[in-house]
Backbone bond lengths (Angstrom), bond angles and torsions (degrees), N, CA, C in turn:
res aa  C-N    CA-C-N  psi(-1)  N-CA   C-N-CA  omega(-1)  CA-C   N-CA-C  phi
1 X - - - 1.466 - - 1.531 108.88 -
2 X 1.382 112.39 115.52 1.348 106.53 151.67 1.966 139.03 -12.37
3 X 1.826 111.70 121.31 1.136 69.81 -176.18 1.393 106.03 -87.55
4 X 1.992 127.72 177.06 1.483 121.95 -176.79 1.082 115.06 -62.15
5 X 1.467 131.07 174.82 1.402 132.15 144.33 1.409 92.48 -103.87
6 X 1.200 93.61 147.60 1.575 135.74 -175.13 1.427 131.27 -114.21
7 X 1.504 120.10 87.80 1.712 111.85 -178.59 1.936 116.55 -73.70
8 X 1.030 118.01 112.50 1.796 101.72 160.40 0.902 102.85 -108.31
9 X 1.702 102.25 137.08 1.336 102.11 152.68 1.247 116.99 -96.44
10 X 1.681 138.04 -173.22 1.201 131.44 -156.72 1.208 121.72 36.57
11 X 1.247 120.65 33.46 1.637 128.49 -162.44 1.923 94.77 -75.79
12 X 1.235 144.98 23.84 1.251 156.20 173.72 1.157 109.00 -127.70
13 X 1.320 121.06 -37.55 1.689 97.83 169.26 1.379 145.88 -87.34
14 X 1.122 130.64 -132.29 1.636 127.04 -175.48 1.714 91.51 -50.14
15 X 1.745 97.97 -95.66 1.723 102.23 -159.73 1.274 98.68 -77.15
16 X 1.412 145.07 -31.27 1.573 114.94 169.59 1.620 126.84 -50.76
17 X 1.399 104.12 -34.09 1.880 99.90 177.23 1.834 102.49 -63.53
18 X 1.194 106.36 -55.77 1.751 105.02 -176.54 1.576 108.91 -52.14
19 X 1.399 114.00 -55.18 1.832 114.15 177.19 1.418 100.79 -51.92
20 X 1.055 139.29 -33.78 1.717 125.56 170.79 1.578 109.50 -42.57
21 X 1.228 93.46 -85.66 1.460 107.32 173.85 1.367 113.00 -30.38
22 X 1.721 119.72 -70.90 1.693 96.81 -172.03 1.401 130.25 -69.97
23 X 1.848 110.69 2.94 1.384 108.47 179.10 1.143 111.39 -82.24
24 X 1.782 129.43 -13.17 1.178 131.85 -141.56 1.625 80.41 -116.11
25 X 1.302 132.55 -27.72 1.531 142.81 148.34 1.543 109.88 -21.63
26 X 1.608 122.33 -59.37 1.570 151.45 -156.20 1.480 92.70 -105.30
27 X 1.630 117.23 5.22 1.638 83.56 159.92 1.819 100.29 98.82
28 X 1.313 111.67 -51.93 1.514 111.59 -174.08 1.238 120.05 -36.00
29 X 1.788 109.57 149.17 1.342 102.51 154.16 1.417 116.32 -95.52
30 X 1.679 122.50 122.96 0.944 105.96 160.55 1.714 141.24 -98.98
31 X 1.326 116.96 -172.99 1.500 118.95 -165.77 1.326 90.71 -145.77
32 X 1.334 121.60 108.45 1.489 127.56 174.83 1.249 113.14 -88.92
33 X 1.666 125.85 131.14 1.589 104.92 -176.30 1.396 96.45 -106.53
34 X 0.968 137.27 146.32 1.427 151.13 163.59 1.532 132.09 -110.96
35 X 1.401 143.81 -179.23 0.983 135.89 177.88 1.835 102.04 -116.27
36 X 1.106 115.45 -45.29 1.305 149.54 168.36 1.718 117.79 -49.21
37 X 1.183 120.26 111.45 1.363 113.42 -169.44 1.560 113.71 -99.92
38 X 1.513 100.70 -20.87 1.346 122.06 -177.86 2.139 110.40 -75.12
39 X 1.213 97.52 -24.67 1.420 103.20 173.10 1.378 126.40 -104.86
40 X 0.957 120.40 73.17 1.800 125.81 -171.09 1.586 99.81 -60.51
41 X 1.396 109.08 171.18 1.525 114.17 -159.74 1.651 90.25 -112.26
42 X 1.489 135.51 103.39 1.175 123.85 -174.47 2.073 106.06 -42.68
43 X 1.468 104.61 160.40 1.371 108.81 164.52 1.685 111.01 58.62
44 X 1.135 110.63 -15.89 1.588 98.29 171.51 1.863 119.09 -125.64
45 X 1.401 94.95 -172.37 1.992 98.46 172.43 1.657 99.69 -59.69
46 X 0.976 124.87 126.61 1.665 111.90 150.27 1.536 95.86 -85.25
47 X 1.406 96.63 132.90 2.072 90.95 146.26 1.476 113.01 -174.39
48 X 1.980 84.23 123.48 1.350 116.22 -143.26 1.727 95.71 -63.77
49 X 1.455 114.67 140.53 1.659 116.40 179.88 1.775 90.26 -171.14
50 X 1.409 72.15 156.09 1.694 90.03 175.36 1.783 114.05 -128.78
51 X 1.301 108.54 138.97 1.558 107.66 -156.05 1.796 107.20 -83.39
52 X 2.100 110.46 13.45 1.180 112.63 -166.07 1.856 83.97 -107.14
53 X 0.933 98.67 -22.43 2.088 114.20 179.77 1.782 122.31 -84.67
54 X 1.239 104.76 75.13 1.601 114.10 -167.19 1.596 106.73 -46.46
55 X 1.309 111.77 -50.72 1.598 123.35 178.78 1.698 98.93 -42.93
56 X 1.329 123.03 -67.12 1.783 134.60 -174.49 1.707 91.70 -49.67
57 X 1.160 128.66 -45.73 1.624 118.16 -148.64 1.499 84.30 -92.91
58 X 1.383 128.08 -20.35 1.672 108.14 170.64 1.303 125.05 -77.20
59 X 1.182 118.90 -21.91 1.562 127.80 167.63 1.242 108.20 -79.65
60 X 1.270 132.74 -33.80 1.438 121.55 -175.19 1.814 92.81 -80.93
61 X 1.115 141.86 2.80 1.641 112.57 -162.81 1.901 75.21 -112.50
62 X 1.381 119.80 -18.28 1.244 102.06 -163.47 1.731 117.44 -55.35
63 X 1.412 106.13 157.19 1.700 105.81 170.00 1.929 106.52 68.90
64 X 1.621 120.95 -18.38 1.318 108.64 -175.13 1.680 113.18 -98.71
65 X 1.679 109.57 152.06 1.434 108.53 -174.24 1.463 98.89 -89.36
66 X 1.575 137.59 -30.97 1.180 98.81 -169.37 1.695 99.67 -136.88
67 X 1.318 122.17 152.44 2.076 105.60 160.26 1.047 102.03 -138.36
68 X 1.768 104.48 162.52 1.278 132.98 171.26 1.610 113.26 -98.48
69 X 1.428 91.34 105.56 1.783 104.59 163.76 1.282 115.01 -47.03
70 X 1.270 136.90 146.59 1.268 140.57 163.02 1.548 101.81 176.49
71 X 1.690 105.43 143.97 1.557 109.56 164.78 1.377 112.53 -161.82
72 X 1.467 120.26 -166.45 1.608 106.05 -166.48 1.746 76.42 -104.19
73 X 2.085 82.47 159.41 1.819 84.25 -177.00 1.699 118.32 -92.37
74 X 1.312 113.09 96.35 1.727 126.51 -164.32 1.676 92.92 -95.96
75 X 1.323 99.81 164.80 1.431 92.59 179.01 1.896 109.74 -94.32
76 X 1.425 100.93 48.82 1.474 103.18 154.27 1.416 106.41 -175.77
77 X 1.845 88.38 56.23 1.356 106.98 168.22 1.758 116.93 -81.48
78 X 0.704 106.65 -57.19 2.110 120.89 167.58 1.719 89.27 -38.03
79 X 1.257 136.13 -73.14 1.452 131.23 -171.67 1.898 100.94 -46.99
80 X 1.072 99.14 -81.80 1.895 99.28 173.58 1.263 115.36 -2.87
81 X 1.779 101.14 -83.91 1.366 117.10 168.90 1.766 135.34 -36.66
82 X 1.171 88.46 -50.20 1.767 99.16 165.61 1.351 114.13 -49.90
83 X 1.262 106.13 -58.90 1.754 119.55 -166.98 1.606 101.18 -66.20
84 X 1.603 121.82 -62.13 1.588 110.25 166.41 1.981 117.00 -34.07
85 X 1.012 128.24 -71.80 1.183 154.89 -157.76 1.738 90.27 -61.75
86 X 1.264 122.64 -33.41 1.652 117.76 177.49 1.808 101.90 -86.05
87 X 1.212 100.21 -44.81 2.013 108.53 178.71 1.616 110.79 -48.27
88 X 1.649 111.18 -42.45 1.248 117.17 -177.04 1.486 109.99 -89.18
89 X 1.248 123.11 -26.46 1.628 111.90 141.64 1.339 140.26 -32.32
90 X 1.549 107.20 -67.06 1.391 120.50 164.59 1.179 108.33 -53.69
91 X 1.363 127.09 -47.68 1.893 113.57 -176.74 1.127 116.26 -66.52
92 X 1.078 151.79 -11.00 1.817 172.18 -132.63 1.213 81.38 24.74
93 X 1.238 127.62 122.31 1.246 137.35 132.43 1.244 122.54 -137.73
94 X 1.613 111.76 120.15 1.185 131.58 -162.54 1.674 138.84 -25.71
95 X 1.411 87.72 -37.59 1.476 86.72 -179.58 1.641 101.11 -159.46
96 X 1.083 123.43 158.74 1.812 135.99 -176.31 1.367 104.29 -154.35
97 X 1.441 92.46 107.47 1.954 120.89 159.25 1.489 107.07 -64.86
98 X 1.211 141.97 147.31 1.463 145.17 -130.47 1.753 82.59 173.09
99 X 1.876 96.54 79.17 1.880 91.15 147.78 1.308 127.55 -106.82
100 X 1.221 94.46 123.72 1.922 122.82 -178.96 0.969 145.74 -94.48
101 X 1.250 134.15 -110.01 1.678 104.87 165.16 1.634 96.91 -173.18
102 X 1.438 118.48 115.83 1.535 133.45 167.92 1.616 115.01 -36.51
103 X 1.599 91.67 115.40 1.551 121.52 -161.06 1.838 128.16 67.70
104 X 1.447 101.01 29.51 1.211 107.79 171.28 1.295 129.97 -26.66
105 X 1.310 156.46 157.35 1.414 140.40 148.34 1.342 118.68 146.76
106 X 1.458 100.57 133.76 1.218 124.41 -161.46 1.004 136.20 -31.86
107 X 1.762 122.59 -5.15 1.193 118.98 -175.82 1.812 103.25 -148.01
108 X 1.264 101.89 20.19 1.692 117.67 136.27 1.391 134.96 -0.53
109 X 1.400 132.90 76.25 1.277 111.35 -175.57 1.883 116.05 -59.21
110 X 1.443 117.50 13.86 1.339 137.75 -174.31 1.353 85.67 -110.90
111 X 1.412 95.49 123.84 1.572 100.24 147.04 1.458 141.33 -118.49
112 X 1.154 96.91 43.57 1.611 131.34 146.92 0.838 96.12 -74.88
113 X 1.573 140.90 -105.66 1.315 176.34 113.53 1.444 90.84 67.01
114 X 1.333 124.34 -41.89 1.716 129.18 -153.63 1.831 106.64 -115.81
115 X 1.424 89.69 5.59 1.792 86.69 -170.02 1.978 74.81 -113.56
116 X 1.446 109.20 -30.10 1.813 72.67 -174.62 1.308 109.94 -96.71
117 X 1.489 122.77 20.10 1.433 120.79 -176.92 1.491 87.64 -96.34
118 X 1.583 133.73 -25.96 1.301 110.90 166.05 1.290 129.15 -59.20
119 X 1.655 101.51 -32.22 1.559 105.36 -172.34 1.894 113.76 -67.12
120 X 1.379 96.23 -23.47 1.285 88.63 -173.32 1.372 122.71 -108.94
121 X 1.765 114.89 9.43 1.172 117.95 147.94 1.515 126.84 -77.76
122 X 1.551 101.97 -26.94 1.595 86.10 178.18 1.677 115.42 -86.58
123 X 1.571 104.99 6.62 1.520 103.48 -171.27 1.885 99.97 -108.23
124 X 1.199 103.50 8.39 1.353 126.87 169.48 1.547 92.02 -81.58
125 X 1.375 108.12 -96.29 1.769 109.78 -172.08 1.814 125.17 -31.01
126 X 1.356 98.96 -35.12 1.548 110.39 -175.36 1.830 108.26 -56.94
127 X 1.361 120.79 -11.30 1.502 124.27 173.82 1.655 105.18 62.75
128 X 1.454 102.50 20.44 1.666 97.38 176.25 1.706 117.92 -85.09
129 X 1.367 128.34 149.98 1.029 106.07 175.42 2.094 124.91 -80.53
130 X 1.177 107.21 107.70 1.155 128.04 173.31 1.328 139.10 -105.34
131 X 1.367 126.38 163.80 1.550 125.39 172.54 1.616 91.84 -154.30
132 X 1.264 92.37 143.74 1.460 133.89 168.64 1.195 117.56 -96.18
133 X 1.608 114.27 119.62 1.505 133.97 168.45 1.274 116.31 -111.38
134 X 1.819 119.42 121.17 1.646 115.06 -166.49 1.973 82.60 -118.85
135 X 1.161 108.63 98.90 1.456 109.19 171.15 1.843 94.02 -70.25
136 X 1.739 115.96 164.46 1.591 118.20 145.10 1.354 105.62 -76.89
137 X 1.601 95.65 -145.41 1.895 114.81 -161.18 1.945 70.78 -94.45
138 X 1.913 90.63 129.30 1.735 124.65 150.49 1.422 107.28 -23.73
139 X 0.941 138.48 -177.87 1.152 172.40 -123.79 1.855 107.17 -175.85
140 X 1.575 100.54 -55.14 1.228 116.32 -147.86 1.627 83.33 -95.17
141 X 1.184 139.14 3.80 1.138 134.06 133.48 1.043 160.54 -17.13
142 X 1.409 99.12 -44.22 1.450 121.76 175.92 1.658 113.81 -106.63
143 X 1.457 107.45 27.87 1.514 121.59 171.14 1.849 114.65 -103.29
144 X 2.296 85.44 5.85 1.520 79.94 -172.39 1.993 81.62 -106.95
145 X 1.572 124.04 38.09 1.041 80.68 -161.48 2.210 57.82 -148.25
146 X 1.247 108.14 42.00 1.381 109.18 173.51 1.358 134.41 -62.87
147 X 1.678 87.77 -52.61 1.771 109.30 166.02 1.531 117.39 -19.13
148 X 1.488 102.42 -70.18 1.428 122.60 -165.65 1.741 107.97 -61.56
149 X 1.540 91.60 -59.06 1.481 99.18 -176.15 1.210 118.59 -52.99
150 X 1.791 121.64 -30.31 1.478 115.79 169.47 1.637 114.32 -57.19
151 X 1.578 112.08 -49.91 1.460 110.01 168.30 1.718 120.93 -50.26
152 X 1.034 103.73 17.53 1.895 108.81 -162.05 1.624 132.14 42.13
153 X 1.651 93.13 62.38 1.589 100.52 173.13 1.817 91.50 -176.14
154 X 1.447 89.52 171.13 1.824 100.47 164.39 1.767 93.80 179.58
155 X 0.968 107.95 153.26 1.881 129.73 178.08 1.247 97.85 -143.98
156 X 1.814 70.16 157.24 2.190 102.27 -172.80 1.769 95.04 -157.14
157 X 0.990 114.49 131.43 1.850 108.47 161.24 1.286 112.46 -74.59
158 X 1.488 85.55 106.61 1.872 96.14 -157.17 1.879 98.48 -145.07
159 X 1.056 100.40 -40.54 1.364 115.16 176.24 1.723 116.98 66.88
160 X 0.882 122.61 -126.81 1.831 122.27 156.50 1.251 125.81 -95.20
161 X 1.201 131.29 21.37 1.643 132.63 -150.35 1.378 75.43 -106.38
162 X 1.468 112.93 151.18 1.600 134.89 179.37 1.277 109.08 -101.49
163 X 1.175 136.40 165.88 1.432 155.60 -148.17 1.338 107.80 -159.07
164 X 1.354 126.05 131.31 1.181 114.05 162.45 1.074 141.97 -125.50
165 X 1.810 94.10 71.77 1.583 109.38 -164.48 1.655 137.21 -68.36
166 X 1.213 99.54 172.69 1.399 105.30 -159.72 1.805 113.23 -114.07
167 X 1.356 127.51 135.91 1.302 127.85 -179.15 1.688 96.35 -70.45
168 X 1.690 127.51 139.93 1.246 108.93 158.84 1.189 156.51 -66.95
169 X 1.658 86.21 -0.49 1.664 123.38 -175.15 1.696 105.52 -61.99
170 X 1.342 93.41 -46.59 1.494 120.64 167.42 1.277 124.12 -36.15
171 X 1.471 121.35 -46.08 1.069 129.55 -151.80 1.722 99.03 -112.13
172 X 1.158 112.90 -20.01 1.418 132.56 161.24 1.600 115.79 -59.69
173 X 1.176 100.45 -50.61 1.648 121.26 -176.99 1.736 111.17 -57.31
174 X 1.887 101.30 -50.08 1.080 68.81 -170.29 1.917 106.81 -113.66
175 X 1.336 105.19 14.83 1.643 102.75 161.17 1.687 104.57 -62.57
176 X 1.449 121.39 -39.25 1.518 85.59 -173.59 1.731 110.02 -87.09
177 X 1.244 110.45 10.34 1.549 93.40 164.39 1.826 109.34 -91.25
178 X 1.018 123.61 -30.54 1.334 124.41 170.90 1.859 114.55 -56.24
179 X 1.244 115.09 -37.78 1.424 138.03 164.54 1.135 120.54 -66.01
180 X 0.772 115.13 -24.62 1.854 128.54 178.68 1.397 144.59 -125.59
181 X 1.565 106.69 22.02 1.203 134.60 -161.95 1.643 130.85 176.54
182 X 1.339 132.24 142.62 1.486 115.89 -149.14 1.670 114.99 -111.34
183 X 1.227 102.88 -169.02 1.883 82.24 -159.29 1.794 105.71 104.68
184 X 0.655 147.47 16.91 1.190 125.95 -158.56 1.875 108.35 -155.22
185 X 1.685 98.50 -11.31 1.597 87.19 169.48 1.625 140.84 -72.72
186 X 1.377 110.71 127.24 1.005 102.32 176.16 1.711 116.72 105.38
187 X 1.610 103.20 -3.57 1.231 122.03 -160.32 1.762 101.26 -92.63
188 X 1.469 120.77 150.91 1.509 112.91 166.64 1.558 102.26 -123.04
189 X 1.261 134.89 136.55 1.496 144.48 -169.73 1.457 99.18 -140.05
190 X 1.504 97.04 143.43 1.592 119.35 -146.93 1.495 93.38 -125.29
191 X 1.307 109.95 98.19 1.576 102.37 -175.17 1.657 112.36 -101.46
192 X 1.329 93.52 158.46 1.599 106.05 -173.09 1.467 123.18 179.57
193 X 1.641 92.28 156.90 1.812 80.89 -173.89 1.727 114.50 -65.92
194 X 1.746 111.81 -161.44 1.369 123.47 -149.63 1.738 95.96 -92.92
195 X 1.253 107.47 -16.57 1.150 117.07 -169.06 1.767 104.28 -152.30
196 X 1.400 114.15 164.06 1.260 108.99 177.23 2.324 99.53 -116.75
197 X 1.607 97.28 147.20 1.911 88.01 -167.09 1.789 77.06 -127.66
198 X 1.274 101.20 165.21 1.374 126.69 131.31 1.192 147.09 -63.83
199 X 1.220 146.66 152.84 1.445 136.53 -170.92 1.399 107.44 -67.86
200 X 1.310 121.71 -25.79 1.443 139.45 -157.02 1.741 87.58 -72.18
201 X 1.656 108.39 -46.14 1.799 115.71 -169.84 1.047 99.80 -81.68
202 X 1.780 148.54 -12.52 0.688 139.49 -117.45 2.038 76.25 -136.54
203 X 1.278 100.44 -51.25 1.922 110.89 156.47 1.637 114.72 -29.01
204 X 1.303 110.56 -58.98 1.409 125.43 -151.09 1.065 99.57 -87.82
205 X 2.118 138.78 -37.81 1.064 136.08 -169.04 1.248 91.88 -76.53
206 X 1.733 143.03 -35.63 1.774 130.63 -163.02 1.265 98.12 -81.06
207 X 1.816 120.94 -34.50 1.556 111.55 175.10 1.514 110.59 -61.69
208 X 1.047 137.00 -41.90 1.614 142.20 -160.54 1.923 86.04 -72.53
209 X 0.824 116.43 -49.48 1.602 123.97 -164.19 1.569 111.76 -61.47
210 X 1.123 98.27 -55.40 1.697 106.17 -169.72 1.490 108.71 -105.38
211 X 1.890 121.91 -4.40 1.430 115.58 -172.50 0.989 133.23 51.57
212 X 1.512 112.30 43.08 1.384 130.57 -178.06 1.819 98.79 -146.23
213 X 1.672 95.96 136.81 1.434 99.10 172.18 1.496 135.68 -107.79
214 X 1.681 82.90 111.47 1.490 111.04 -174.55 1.341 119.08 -100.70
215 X 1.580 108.41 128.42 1.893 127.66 -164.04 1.820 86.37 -100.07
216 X 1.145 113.92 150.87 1.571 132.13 131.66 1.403 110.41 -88.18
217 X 1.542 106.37 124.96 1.781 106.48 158.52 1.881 116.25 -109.20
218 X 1.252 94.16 121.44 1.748 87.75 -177.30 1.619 98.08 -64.98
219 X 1.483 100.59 138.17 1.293 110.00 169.22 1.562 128.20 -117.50
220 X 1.427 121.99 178.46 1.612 105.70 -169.78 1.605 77.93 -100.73
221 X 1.333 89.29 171.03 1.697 127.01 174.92 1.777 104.44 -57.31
222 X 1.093 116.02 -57.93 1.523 122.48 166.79 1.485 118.91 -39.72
223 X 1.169 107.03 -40.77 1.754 131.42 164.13 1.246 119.03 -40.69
224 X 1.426 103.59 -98.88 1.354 126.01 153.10 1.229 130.22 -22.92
225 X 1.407 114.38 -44.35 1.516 126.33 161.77 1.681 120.65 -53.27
226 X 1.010 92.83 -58.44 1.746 115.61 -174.83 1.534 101.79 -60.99
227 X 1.400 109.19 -60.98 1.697 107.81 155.18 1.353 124.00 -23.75
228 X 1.585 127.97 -76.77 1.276 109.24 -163.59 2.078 102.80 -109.42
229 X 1.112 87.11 54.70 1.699 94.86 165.61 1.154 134.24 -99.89
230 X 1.437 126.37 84.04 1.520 142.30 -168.96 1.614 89.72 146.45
231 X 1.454 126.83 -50.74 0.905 134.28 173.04 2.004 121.79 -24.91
232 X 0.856 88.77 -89.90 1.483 105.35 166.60 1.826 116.59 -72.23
233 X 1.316 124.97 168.41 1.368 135.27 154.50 2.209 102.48 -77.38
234 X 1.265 83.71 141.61 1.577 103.47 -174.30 1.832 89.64 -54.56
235 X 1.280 147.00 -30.06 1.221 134.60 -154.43 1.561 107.11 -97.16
236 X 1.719 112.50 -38.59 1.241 122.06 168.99 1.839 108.77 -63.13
237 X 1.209 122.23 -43.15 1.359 131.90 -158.88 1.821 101.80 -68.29
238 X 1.314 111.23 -44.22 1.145 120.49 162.84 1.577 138.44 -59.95
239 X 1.455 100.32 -21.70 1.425 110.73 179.07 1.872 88.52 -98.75
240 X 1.172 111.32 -22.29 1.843 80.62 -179.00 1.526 94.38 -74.38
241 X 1.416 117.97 -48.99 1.783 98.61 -169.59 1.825 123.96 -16.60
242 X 1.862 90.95 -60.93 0.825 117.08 -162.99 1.668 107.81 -63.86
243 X 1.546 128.97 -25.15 1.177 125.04 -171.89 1.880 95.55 -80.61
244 X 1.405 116.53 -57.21 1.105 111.45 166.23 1.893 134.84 -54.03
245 X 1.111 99.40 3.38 1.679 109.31 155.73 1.283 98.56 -87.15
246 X 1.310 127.47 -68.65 1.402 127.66 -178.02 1.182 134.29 -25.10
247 X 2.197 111.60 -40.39 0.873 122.26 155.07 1.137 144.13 -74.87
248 X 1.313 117.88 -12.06 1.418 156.75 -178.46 1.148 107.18 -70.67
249 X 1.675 113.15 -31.69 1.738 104.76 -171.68 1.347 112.98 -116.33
250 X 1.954 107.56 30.02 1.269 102.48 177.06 1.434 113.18 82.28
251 X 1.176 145.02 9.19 1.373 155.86 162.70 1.259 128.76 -65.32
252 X 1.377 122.09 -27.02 1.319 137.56 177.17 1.402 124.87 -122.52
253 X 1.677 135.29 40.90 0.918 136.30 -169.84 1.878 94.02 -129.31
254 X 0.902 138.05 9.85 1.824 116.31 173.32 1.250 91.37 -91.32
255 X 1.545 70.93 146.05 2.020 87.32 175.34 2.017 110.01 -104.65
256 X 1.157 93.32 151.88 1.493 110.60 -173.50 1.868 104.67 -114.95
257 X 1.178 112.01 160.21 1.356 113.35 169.39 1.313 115.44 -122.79
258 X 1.157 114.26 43.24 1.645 128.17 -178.23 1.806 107.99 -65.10
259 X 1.051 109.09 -52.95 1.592 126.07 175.30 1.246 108.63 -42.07
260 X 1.860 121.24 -71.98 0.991 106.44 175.96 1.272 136.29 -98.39
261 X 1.412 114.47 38.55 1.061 145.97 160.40 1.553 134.54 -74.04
262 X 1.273 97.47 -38.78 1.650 119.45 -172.71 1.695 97.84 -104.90
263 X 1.376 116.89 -38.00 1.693 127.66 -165.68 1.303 120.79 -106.19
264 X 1.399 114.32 0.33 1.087 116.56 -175.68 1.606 125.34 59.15
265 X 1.055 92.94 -10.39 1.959 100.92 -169.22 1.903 100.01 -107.56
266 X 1.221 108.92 160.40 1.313 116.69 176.89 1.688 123.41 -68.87
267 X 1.272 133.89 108.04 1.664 111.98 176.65 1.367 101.31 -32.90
268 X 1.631 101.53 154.46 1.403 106.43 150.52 1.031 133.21 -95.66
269 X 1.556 111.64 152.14 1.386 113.55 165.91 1.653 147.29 -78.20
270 X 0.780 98.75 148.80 1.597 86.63 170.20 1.572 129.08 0.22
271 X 1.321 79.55 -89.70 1.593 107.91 170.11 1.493 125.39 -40.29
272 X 1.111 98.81 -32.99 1.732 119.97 161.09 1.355 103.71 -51.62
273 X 1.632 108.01 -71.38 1.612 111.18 -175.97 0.863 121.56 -27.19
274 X 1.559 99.52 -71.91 1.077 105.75 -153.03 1.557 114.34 -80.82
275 X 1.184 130.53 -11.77 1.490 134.60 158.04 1.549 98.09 -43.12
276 X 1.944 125.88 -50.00 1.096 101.52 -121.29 1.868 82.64 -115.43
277 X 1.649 104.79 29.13 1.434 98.78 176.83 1.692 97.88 -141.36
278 X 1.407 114.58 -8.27 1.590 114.03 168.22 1.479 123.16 -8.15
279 X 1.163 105.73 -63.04 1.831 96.17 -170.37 1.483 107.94 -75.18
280 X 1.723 121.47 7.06 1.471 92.77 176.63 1.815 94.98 -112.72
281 X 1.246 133.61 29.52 1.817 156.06 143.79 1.349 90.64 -76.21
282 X 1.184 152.18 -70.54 1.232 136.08 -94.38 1.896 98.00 -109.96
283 X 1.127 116.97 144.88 1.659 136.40 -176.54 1.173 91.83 -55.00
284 X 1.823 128.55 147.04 1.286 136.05 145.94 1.308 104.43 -99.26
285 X 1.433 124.76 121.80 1.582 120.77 164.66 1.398 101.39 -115.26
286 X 1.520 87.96 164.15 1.835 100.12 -171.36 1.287 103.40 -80.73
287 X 1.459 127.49 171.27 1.533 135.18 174.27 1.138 110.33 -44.58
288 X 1.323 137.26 -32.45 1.736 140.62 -157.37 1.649 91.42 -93.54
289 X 1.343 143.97 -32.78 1.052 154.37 -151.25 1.726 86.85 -95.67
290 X 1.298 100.53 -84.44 1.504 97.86 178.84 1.538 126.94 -26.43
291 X 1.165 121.81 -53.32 1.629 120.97 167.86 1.998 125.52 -55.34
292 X 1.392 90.71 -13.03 1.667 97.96 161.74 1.414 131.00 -95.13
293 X 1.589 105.54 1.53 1.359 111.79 -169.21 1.227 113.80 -106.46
């Protein structure tokens, strides 16, 4: 059997850079789409397109059997998505991976949650062959929250409610087995880590990792807010509140065995992570600092 060709998009970020790699693992050919012309995707097609440029996303789907949906969540991300997901219709191409987001649905007080339950109803009706991936909250998440943690701390209004997050490696792992092998149309898989932690466990696994002692402080919404303001766009900043209420009320902690289900290998844990991302937690002190420690 032929091996597939393979479109990603976001093939530069979190799980598109890793889905490179494990498709090219399976043999695939891949086709990285990028925005960026100056950054080619080692080992694969680069070809540069933008998912707001219908003309670019028709040349990039041309000649390939299968792609991975993915985009950043803007507030006319569900439109994006729609319009790709109809282009790759019209091109026949065989099959479209659709990653979404754990507990999607339409009537979401998240609106995350409700922009990809659009995407994946209308990629429901389109009669294409597809599968749906609802990863939880990253792992690789909390690399946006490094700063702090190097000073030994970081907060979220999160309180004690558990999560049962997922490494993106994970989610990499097992889109290219869903991408690269059959069984799988029509299917939705609920990914997540092996266990669900708290931020509090989530404290103790970066201290054990890097040997430095690091607290979680639950914080209020006012907090948190005030925190990442300038940071984010007012529309994104609002939908994290809202995902972290979600998590807050106990909504996102069952665990699934989708991961090692499709990959044969175990999700990872925590503890994994954070072993296996330590030095980018960890304090830089200057030479004069170092001799006191």
């Amino acid at each position: 059997m032929k091996p597939p060709t393979v479109l990603v998009t976001g093939a530069t970020g979190t799980v598109g850079s890793a889905l490179v790699s494990a498709l090219q693992a399976r043999g695939a050919t891949v086709r990285a789409m990028t925005r960026n012309p100056d950054h080619p995707v080692p080992g694969a097609d680069t070809v540069v397109a933008d998912l707001r440029d219908p003309a670019s996303i028709a040349t990039a789907l041309d000649g390939v059997d299968a792609a991975f949906l993915n985009s950043p969540s803007a507030e006319d991300a569900a439109a994006i998505q729609i319009r790709f997901a109809d282009i790759a219709h019209d091109a026949g191409v065989n099959r479209l991976v659709l990653l979404s987001q754990y507990a999607a649905h339409a009537d979401s007080p998240v609106r995350f949650l409700r922009w990809h339950a659009e995407v994946e109803a209308h990629v429901q009706q389109l009669g294409l062959d597809h599968t749906v991936l609802r990863p939880n909250l990253f792992m690789q998440g909390l690399l946006g929250f490094a700063g702090t943690i190097a000073q030994g701390w970081f907060a979220a209004p999160i309180g004690d409610s558990a999560v049962s997050a997922i490494d993106s490696r994970d989610i990499a792992d097992a889109a290219a087995v869903v991408l690269t092998s059959t069984g799988h149309t029509g299917r939705t898989y609920t990914l997540t880590g092996p266990r669900a932690v708290t931020h509090e466990q989530i404290a103790r696994a970066l201290s054990h990792a890097t040997g430095q002692d690091i607290t979680f402080q639950d914080s209020s919404v006012e907090q948190f807010t005030a925190a990442l303001t300038g940071l984010l766009s007012p529309w994104h900043l609002a939908g994290l509140v809202e995902d972290y209420a979600h998590y807050a009320r106990g909504e996102a902690a069952d665990v699934h065995t989708s991961v090692a289900d499709l990959t044969e290998h175990p999700a990872r844990d925590i503890s994994d992570f954070a072993r296996d991302y330590a030095a980018a937690f960890m304090a830089v002190h200057t030479p004069a600092e170092r001799k006191t420690r």
